[in-house]
C-alpha positions as CSV (number, residue, x, y, z in Angstrom):
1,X,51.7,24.9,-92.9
2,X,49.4,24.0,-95.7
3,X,48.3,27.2,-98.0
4,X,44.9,26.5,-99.5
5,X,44.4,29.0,-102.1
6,X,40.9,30.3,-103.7
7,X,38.4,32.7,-105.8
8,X,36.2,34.1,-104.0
9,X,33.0,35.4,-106.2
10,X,30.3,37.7,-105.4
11,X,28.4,37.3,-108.8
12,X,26.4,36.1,-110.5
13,X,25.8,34.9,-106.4
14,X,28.4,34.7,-103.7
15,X,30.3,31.9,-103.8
16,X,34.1,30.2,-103.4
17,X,36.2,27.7,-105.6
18,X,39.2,25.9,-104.3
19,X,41.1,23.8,-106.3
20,X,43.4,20.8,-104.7
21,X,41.5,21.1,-101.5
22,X,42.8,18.0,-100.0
23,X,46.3,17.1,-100.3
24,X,47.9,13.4,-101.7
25,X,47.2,11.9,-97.9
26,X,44.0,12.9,-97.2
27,X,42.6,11.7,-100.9
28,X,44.2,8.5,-100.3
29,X,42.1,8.3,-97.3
30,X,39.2,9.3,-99.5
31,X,39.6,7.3,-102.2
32,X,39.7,4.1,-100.0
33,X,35.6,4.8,-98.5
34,X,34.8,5.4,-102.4
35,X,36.2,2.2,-103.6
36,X,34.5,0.5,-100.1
37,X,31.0,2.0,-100.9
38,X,31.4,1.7,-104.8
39,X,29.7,-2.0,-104.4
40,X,26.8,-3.9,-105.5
41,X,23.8,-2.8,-102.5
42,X,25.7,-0.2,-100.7
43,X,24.7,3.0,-102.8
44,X,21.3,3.8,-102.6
45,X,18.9,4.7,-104.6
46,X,16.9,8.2,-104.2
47,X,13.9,6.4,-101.7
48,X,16.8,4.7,-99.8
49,X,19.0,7.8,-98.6
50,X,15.6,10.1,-98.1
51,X,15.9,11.5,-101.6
52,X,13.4,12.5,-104.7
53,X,12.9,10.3,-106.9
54,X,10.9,12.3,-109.7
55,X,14.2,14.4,-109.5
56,X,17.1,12.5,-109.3
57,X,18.2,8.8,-110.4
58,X,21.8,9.2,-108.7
59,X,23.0,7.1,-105.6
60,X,23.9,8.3,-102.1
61,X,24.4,7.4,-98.5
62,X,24.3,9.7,-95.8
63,X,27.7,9.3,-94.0
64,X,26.1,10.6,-90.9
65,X,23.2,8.0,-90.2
66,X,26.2,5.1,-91.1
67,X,28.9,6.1,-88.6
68,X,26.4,8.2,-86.5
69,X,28.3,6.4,-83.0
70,X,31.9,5.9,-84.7
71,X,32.4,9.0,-86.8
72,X,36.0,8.6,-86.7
73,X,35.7,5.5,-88.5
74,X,35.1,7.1,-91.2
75,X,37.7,8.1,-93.7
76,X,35.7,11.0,-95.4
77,X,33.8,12.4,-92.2
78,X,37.0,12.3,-90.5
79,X,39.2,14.7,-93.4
80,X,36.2,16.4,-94.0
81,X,37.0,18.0,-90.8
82,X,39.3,20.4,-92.7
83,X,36.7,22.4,-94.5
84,X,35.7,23.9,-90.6
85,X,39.4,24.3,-88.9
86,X,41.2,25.6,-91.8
87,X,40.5,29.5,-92.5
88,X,38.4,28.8,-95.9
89,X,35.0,29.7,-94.3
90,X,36.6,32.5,-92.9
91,X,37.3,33.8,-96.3
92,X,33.8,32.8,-97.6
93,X,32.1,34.7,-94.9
94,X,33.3,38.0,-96.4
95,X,32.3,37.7,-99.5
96,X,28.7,39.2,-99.2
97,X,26.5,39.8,-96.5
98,X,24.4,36.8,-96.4
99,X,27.6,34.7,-95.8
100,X,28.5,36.0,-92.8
101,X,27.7,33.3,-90.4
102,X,29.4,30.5,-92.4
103,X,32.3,30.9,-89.9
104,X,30.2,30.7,-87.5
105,X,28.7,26.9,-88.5
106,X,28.4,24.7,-85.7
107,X,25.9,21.7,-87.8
108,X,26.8,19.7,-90.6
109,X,25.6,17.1,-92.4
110,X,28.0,14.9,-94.8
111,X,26.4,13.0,-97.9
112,X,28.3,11.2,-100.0
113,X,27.0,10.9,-103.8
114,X,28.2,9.0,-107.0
115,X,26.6,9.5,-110.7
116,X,27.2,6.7,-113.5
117,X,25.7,7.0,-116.9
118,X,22.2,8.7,-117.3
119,X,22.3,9.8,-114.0
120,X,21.4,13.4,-113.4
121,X,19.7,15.9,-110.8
122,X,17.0,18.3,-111.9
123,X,17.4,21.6,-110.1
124,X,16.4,22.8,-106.5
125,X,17.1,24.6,-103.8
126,X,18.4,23.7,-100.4
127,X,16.1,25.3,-97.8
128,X,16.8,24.0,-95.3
129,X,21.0,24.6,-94.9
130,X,22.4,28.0,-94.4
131,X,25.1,27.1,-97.4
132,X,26.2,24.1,-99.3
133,X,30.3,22.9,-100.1
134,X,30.5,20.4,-102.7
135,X,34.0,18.7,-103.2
136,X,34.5,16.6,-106.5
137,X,36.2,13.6,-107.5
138,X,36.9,11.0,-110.4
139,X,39.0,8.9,-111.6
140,X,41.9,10.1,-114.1
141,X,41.8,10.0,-116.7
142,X,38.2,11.7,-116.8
143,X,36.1,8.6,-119.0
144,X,32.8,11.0,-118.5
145,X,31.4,14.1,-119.7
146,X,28.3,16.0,-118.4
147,X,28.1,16.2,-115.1
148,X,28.1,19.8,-114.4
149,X,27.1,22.0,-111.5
150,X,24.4,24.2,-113.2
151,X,22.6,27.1,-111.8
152,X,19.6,27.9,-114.1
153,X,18.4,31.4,-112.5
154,X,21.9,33.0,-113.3
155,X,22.9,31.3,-116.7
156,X,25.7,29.6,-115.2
157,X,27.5,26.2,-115.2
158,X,30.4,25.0,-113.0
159,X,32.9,21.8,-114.5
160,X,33.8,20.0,-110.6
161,X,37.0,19.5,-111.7
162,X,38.6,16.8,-109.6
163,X,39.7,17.8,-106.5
164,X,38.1,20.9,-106.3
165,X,35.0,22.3,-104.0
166,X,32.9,25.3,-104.2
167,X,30.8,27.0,-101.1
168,X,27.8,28.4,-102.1
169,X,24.4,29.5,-99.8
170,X,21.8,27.3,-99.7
171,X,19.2,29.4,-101.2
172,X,20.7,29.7,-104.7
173,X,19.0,26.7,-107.1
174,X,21.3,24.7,-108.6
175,X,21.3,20.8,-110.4
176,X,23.1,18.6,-112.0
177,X,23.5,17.6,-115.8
178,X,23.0,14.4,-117.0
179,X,26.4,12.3,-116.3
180,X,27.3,10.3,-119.8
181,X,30.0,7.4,-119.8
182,X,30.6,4.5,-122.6
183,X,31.6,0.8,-121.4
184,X,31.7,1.5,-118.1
185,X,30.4,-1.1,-115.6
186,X,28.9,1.2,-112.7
187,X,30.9,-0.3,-109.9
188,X,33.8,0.1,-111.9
189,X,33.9,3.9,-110.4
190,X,34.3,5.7,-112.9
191,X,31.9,8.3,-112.7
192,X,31.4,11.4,-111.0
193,X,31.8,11.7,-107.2
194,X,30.6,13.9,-104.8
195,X,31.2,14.7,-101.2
196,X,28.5,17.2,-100.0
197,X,28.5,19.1,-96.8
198,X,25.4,20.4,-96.0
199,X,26.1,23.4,-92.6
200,X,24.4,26.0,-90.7
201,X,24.2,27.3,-87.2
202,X,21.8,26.4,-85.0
203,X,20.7,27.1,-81.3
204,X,21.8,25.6,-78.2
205,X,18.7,24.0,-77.5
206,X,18.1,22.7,-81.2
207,X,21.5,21.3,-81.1
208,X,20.8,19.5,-77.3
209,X,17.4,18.2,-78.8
210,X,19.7,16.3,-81.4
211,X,22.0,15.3,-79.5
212,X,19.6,13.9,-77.1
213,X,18.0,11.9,-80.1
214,X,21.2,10.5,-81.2
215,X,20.1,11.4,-84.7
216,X,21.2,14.0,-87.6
217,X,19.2,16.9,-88.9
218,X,19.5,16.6,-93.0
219,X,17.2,17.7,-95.6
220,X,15.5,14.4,-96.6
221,X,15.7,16.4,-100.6
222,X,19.0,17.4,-100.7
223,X,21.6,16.0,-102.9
224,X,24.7,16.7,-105.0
């Protein structure tokens, strides 16, 4: 059995790191829906994927709205799965108080993001979602730097090294710093990835009601 190990943190807010959260397999599977969406048209610009554009200038597709009849044909929405059947919400939930009903999460919503040169998010917060899990990726060797995770309220800056994730509630602000990278073509992918899950619980009926729609429920702001 696969032993996913992490630090749990209940300052300066609660929140989890893993590092290595998916193993070889399941980033090979990853890797491929990068490559396939890292092309000319396909990531989409902040009024395109229901973002903001006086706050970000980074590229995104909601996974969701794509494969919203075929999930399992995607690669990422498929292995993403892992983040709810393996025991890592579990160990988030006991961290403080307010995350108690992470392991409870029966709504998701997967976006997948990419950041080239200049490209940045300005901070925010994330109303609308009980708690946020960004997993990172890049290529290696790392070409960029910037980038960060940054959480201005609490002083405090997180690297997303590759491979790694951190679970956070959806209250605390956070943004990205500005991404920087030198002779770098944009679709060559090397940049910074990110796959964000946005999650919550929500009522029987509210889940019926989008069901019933076909649709997602996603915060038209949100982005990683």
């Amino acid at each position: 059995m696969e032993t996913l190990e992490g630090i749990a943190f209940d300052k300066p807010f609660p929140h989890l790191i893993i590092e290595n959260f998916y193993n070889k397999e399941e980033l090979e599977l990853i890797w491929e829906e990068l490559k396939f969406f890292t092309k000319f048209g396909k990531l989409l610009e902040a009024p395109g994927f229901g973002g903001i554009p006086n706050k970000t200038n980074s590229h995104a597709l909601i996974l969701d709205e794509i494969f919203s009849y075929q999930r399992n044909l995607s690669n990422i929405l498929t292995v993403n799965r892992k983040l709810f059947r393996s025991e890592t919400l579990k160990i988030f939930s006991k961290i403080h108080d307010c995350c108690g009903i992470a392991s409870k999460a029966n709504n998701d919503v997967t976006k997948l993001r990419y950041y080239h040169d200049g490209e940045y998010y300005k901070s925010h917060i994330d109303a609308p979602f009980h708690f946020l899990a960004f997993s990172y990726f890049y290529k290696e060797p790392k070409k960029f730097s910037g980038g960060e995770l940054y959480f201005p309220k609490y002083n405090y800056d997180y690297n997303c090294e590759n491979n790694s994730m951190i679970i956070f509630p959806g209250w605390v602000e956070h943004g990205v710093r500005e991404v920087s990278i030198k002779n770098s073509d944009f679709y060559d992918g090397l940049g910074r990835y990110c796959i964000s899950s946005f999650f919550g619980s929500k009522s029987a009926s509210a889940l019926k009601a989008i069901n019933n729609s076909n649709g997602q429920v996603y915060d038209r702001g949100a982005a990683k």
